[in-house]
Residue, then its C-alpha position, 0 to 999 in steps of 0.5 A: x465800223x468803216x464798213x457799216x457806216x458805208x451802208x447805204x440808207x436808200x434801199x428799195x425798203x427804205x424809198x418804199x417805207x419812205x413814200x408809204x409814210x408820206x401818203x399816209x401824212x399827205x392824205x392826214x393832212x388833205x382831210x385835217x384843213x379841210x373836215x372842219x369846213x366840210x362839217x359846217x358847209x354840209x351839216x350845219x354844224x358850230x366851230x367846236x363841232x366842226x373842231x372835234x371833226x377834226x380832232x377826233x382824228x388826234x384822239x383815234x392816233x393816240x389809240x392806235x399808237x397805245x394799242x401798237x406800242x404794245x403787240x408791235x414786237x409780239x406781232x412784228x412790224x411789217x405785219x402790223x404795217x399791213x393791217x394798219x394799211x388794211x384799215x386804212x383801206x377800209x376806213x378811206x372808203x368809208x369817209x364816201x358815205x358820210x355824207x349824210x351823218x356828221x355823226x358818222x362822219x365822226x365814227x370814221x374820223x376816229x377810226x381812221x385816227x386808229x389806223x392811221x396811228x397804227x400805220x406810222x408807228x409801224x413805218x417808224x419802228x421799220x425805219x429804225x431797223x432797217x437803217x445801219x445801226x452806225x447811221x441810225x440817227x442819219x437815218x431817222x432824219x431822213x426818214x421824218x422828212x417824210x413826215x414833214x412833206x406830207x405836213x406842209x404840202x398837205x395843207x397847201x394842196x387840201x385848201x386849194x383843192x377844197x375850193x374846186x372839186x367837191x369833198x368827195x374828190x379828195x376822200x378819193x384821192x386819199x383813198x387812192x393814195x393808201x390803196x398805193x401806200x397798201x400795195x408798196x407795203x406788200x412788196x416790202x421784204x423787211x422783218x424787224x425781230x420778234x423777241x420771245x422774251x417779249x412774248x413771255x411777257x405779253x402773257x402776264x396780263x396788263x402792265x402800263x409798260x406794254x403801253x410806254x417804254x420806260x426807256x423812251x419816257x423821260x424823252x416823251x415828256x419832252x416831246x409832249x412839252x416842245x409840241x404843245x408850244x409848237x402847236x400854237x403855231x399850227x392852230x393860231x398862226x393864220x388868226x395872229x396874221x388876220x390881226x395884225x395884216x400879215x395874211x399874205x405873209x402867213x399863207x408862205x410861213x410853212x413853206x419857209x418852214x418846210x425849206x428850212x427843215x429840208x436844208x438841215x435835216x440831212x446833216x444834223x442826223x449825220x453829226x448826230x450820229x457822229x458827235x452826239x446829239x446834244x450839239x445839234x438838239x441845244x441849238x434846235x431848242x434855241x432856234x424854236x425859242x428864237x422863232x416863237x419869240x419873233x412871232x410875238x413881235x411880228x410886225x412885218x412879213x419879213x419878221x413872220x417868214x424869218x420866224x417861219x425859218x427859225x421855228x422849222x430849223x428849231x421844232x422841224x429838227x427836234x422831231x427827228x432828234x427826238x424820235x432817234x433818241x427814244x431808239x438809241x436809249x432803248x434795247x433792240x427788242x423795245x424800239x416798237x415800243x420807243x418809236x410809239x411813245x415818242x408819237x404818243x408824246x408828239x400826237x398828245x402835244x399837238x393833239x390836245x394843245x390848242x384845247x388848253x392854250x385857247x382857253x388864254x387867247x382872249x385873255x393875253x393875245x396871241x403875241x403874248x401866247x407866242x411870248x409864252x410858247x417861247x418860254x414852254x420852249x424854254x422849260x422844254x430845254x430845262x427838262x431835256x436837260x435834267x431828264x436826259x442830258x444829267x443821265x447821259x453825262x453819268x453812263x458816259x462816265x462809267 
């Protein structure tokens, strides 16, 4: 065992699967804050047409996660990487001539949501397999950071290049950067098992478990509960700090964020993997109660930051727990399947979350919808509990 857990996690497959998720998540990124404003500055479009531009994306990840949880074993992940990476290629160049059809624009937004969802499900299963089993959760950790850079650099440099170069100089880039993601995927010499026991049951017709993982599930519904509170923070964020004067503040929240994270991540996998993961996943939940909470009650700069660094320690650490967790529940030849229903959960959550809490905006306030996502949070740490750490303690006992 000494020897396994020495195993290193940083090979030239790993840095390589590392940057290719990152491209992926910066050029998701780039085009999320940036679609919106481009569809009502070219086509004239209102806010919720502009919105769906943008959510459409979500609705298309969803499809292509469904669609790779189910043949990801049957076809095997450095394949389906591959043609994810192709149709990412491909549906990167098409956002070039949209620029006469917001519909579409429409068309290859959630085409290239497909791709996208098809690409990151199969960089995710191919981290899981490629990292030593012993060091798997450590691995997986360092493996989301990628997630995470993409999310908060993304934004940043998105909104800052809309405001000197034209729509299509970013297409451009993110298309440049997923042709290199494509090519990297090439040099990849990493195969994750194909099970014949999976292929024996792929030919039984449709079953809504070649779609979920029934070992992952209970895991998933947690990860669609801490999203949708979580999401509250990526879509009301900015209108909270307009309301309440803390613009400035509010443009450093994710930076605090992404800092946070980056300090913790790396040893909350390794005592994961060492100590369990309730002793790392109970203090996260607190944390990210703790952030939301703080955020209802921002009435400075500082506050809001302190939030920003609360919710990344919380919500940024949960990503990570949560995606090891689904593999570590999960038998070998169900980790591609596991890996694509944590992100169903997650994209769910985060996807169509702001849909159903702007409906309570007007109503309550933003403070008061922070004040809410503290207690979702809250219910989240209530179901982990029953739906996972009740049934843990028991097969430990065995």
């Amino acid at each position: 065992m000494n020897d396994q857990i020495k195993k290193p996690i940083w090979t030239k497959d790993f840095i390589f699967n590392f940057v290719i998720s990152f491209f992926i998540f910066l050029s998701m990124y780039l085009l999320l804050v940036t679609v919106g404003g481009y569809s009502k500055e070219t086509f004239g479009v209102s806010d919720s047409m502009a919105g769906l531009a943008s959510g459409l994306f979500i609705v298309g990840s969803l499809v292509g996660r469904f669609l790779t949880g189910k043949y990801i074993n049957i076809v095997g992940s450095k394949k389906v990487l591959v043609i994810g990476g192709i149709l990412l290629v491909i549906t990167n160049g098409l956002y070039l001539v949209t620029a006469s059809s917001f519909a579409l624009l429409l068309i290859v937004r959630i085409l290239n949501g497909i791709a996208s969802g098809v690409a990151s499900t199969a960089t995710g299963t191919i981290a899981a397999f490629i990292t030593p089993a012993q060091r798997r959760s450590e691995g997986i950790s360092m493996y989301s950071l990628s997630m995470v850079l993409g999310t908060a650099i993304g934004p940043f440099i998105g909104l800052l290049l809309y405001q000197h170069i034209p729509m299509s100089g970013l297409f451009t880039i993110c298309t440049i950067l997923i042709v290199v993601a494509f090519v990297m995927s090439l040099f990849m010499k990493v195969e994750t098992p194909v099970m014949a026991s999976v292929k024996t049951e792929e030919k039984k017709g449709f079953k809504l478990t070649d779609f979920f993982s029934v070992h992952a599930l209970p895991i998933a519904i947690v990860v669609v509960i801490v999203s949708i509170a979580y999401s509250s923070v990526l879509s009301f964020i900015q209108f909270f700090a307009q309301e309440n004067h803390l613009v400035d503040a509010a443009s450093f929240f994710f930076v605090v964020y992404a800092v946070a994270v980056l300090i913790t991540r790396p040893f909350t996998g390794r005592i994961m993997d060492q100590r369990g993961e309730n002793i790392v996943t109970i203090p996260a939940f607190i944390c990210l109660i703790v952030g939301l909470f703080l955020i209802s009650i921002a009435s400075n700069g500082v506050i809001l930051l302190i939030a920003g660094a609360f919710i990344g320690l919380g919500f940024g650490n949960l990503q990570s727990i949560f995606q090891a967790l689904v593999v570590k529940v999960s038998p070998i030849e169900a980790m591609g399947l596991a890996t694509s229903t944590y992100f169903i959960g997650l994209d769910f959550g985060l996807g169509f979350g702001p849909y159903v809490l702007g409906n309570f905006t007007h109503s309550i306030g933003y403070s008061g919808l922070y004040l809410a996502m503290s207690i979702v949070a809250l219910i989240g740490l209530v179901a982990f509990y029953f739906l996972h750490m009740i049934k843990a303690k028991k097969v430990s006992q065995l």
